[in-house]
KOLKOL-764655 format. One record per atom (N, C-alpha, C): x, y, z; residue in one letter; residue number from 1; atom name. Coordinates in steps of 0.1 Angstrom, whole numbers, plus 5000, padded with zeros to 4 digits. Layout:
N
     x     y     z  code  pos  site
     X     Y     Z     A  NUM    CA
...
This chain:
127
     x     y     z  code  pos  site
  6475  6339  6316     X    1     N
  6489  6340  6317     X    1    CA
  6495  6327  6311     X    1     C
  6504  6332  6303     X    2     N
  6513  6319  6296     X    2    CA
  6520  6310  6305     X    2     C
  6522  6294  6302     X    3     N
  6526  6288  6308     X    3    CA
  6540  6290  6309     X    3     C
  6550  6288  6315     X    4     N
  6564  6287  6316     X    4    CA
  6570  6272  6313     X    4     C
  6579  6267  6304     X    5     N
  6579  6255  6302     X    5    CA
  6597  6258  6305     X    5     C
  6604  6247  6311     X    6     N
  6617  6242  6310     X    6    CA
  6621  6232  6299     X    6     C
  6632  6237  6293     X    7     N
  6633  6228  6284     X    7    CA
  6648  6227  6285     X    7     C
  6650  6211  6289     X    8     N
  6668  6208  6294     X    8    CA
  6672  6197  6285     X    8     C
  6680  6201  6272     X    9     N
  6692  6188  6268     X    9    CA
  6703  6195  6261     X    9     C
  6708  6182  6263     X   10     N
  6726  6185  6258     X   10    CA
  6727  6188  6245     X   10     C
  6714  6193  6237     X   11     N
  6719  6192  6224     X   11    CA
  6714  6204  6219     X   11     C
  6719  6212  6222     X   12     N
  6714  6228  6218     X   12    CA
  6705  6229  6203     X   12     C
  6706  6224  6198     X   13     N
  6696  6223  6181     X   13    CA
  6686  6221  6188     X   13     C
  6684  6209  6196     X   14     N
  6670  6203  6201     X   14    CA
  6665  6212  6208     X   14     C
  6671  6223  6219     X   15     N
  6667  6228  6224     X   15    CA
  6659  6242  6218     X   15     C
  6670  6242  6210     X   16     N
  6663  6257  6200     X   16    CA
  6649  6252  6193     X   16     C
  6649  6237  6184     X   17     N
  6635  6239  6179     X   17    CA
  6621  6239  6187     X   17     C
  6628  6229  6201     X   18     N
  6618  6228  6210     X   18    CA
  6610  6240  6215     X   18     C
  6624  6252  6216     X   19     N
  6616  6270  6222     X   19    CA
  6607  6268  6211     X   19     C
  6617  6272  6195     X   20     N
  6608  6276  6191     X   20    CA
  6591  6271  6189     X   20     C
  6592  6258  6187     X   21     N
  6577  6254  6183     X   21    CA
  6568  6260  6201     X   21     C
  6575  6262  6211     X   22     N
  6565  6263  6224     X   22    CA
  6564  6275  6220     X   22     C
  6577  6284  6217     X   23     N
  6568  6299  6220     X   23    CA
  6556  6302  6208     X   23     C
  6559  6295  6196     X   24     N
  6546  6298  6186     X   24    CA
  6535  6297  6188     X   24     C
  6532  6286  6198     X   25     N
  6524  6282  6205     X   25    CA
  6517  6291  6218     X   25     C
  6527  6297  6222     X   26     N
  6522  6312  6233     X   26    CA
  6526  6312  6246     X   26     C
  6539  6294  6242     X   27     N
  6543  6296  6262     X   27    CA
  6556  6301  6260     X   27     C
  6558  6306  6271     X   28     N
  6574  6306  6281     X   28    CA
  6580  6298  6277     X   28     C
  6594  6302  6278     X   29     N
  6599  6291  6278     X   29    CA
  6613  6293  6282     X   29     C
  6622  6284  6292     X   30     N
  6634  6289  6297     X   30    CA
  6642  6278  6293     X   30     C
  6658  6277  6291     X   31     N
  6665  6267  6290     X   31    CA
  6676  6262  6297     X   31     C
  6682  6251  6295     X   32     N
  6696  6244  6306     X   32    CA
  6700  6232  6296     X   32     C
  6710  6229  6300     X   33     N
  6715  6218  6286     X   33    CA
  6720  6208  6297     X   33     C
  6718  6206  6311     X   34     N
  6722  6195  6318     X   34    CA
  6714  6194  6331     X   34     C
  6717  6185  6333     X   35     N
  6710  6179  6349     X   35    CA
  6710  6188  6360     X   35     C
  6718  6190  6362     X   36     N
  6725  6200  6370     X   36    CA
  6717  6211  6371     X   36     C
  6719  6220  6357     X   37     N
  6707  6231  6355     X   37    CA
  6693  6228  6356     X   37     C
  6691  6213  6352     X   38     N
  6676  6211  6354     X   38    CA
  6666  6212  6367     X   38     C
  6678  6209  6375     X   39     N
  6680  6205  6395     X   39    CA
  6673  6221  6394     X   39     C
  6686  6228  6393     X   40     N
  6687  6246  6396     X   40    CA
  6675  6252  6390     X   40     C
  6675  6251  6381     X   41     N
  6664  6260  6373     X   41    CA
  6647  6257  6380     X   41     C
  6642  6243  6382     X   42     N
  6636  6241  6390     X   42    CA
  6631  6245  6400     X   42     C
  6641  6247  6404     X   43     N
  6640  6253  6419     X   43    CA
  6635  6269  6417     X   43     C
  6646  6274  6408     X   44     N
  6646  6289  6409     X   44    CA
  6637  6290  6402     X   44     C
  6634  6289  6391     X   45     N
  6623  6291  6383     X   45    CA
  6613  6286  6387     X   45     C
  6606  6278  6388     X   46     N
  6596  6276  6392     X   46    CA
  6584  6275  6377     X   46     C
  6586  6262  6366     X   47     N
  6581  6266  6355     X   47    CA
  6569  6252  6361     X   47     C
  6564  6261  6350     X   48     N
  6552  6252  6350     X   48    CA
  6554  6234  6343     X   48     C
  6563  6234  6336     X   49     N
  6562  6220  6332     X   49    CA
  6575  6221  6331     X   49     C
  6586  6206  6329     X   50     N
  6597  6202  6325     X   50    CA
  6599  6195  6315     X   50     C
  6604  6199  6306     X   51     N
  6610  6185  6293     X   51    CA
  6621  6190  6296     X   51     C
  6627  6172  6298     X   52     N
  6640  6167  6304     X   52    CA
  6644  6156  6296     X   52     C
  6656  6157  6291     X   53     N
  6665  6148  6281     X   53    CA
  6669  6139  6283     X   53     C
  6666  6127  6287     X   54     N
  6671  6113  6299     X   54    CA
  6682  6113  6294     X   54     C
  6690  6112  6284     X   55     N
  6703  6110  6282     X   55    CA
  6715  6123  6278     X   55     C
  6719  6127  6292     X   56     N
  6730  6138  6292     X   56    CA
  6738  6132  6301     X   56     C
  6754  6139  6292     X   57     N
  6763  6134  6303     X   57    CA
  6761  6139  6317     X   57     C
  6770  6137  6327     X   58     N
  6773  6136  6340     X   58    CA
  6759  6133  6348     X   58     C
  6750  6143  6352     X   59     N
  6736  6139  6354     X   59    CA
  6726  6139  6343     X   59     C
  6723  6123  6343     X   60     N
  6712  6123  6333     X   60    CA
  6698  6127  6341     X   60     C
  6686  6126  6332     X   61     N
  6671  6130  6331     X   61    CA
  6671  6125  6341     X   61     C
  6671  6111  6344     X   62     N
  6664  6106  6354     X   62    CA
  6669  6104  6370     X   62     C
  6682  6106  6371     X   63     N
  6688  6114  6378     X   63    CA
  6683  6130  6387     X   63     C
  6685  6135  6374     X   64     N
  6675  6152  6375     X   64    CA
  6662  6152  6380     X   64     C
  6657  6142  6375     X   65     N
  6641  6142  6376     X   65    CA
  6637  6133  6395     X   65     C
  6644  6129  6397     X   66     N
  6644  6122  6413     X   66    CA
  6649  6136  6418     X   66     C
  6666  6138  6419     X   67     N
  6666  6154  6427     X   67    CA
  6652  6164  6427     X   67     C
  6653  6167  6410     X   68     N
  6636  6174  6411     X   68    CA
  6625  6173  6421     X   68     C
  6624  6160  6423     X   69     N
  6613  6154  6432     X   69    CA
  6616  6155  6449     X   69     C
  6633  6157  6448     X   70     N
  6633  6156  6461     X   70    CA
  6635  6169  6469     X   70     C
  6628  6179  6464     X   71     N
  6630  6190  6465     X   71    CA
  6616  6199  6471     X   71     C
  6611  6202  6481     X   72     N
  6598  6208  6482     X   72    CA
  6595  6220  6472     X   72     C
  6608  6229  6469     X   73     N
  6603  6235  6458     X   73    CA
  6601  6229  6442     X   73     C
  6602  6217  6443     X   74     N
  6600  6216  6429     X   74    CA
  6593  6205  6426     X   74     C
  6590  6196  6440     X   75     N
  6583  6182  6436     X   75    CA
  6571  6181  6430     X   75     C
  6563  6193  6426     X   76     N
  6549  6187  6418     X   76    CA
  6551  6193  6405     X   76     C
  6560  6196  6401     X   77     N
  6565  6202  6387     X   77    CA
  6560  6190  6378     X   77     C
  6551  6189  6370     X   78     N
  6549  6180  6358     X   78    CA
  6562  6175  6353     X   78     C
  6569  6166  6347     X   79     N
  6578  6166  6339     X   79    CA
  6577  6156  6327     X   79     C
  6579  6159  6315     X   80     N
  6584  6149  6303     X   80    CA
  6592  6142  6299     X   80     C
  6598  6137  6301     X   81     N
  6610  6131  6297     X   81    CA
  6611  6128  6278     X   81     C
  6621  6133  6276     X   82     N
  6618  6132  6263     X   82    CA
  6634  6122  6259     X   82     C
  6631  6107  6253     X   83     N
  6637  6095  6251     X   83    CA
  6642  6091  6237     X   83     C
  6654  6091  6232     X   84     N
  6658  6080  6220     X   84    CA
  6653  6066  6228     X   84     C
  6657  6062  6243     X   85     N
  6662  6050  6249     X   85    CA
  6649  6043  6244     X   85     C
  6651  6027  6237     X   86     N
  6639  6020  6237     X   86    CA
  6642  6007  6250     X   86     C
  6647  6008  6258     X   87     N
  6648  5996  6267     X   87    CA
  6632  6004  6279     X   87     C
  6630  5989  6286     X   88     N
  6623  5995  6294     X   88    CA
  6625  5999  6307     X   88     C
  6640  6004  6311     X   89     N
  6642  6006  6323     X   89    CA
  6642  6021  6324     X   89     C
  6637  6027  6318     X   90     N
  6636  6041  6320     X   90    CA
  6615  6043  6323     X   90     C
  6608  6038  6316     X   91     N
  6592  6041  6319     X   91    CA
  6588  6035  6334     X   91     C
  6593  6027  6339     X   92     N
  6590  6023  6351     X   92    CA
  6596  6031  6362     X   92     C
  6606  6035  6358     X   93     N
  6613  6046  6368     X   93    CA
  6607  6056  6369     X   93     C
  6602  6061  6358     X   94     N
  6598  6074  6350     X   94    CA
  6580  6077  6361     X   94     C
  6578  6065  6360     X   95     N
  6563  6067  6363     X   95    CA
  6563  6065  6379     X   95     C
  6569  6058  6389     X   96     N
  6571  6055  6402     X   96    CA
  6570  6068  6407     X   96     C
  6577  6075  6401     X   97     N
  6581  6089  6402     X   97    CA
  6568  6102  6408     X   97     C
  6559  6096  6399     X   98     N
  6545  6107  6401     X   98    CA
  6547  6122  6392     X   98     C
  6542  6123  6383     X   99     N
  6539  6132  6376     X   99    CA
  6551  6131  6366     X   99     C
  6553  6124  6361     X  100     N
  6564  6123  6351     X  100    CA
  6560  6110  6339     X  100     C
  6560  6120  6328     X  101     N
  6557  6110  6317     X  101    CA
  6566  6111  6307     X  101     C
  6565  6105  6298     X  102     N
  6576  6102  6285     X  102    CA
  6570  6107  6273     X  102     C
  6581  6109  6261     X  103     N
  6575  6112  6246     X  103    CA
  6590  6106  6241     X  103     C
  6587  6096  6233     X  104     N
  6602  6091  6225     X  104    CA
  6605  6103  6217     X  104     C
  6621  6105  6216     X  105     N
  6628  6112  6199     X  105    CA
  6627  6103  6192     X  105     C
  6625  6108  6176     X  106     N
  6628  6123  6175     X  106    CA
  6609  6127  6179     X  106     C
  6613  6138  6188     X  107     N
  6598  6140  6190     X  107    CA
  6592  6149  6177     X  107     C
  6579  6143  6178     X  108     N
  6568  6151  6171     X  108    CA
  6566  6163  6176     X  108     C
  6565  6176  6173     X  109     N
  6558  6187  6178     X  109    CA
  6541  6188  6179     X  109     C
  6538  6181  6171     X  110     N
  6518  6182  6177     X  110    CA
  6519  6170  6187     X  110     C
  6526  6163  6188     X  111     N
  6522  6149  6197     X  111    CA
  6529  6158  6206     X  111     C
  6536  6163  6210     X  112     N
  6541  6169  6220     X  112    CA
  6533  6175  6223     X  112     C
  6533  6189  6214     X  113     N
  6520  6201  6222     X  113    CA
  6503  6194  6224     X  113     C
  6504  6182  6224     X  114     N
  6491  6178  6232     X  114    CA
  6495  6171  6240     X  114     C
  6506  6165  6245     X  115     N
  6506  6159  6256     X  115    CA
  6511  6170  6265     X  115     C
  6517  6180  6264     X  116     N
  6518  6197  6270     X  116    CA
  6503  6202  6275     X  116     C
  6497  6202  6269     X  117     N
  6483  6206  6270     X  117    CA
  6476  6200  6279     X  117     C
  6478  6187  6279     X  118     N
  6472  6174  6287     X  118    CA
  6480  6173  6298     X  118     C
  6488  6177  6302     X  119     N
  6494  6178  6315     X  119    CA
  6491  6190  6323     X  119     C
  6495  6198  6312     X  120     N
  6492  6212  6318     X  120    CA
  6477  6215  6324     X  120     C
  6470  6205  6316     X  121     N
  6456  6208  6324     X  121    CA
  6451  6198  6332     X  121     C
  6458  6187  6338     X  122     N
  6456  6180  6346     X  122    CA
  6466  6183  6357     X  122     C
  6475  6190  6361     X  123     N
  6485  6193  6370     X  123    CA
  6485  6208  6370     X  123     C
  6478  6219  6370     X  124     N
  6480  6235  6367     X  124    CA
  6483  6237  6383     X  124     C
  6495  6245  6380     X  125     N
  6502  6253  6387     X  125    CA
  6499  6266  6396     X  125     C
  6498  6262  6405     X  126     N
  6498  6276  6416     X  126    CA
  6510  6284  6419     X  126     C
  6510  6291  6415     X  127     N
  6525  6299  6420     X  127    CA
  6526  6310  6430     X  127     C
């Protein structure tokens, strides 16, 4: 069974190439363009992995990514964070966190779909 991946940013291009390169690849994939949705869809959906956009207005990633956590339906959800930000106050957050890693923009899609791969099989989901 195919993985189900969340993919949440404000920037709808980003989010479209991101489907596309997952589904060529053979996963699911659902979308949200904000924090808010990232909270909700989590919950309801229930995907197997998160890539989350640290920087959207009103609730950002990391924002989203703490609610995420604080949630019994959704706290062992893997998530990515995917970053322009080069300061270091985002990876130390990111990682306190537990199961949440990073990939700078503009992302790679093979350096992605192996660190996808590499989560997904260190964290596999029971549903």
């Amino acid at each position: 069974m195919a993985a189900t991946i969340l993919i949440v940013d404000d920037d709808p291009s980003i989010v479209n190439l991101l489907k596309e390169g997952l589904q060529m690849e053979g996963y699911k994939t659902v979308m949200g363009y904000d924090g808010q949705a990232a909270v909700a869809m989590a919950r309801s959906q229930k995907p197997d992995l998160i890539l989350l956009d640290v920087n959207m207005p009103m609730t950002n990633g990391l924002l989203a990514a703490e609610m995420i956590r604080s949630h019994a339906d959704s706290k062992d959800i893997p998530i990515i964070l995917l970053t322009g930000e080069v300061s270091d106050r985002v990876f130390p957050k990111a990682e306190a966190m537990g199961r949440v890693m990073h990939i700078k923009k503009p992302v790679d899609l093979d350096e992605l779909l192996s660190l996808i791969r590499q989560v997904l099989q260190k964290y596999p989901r029971s549903k």
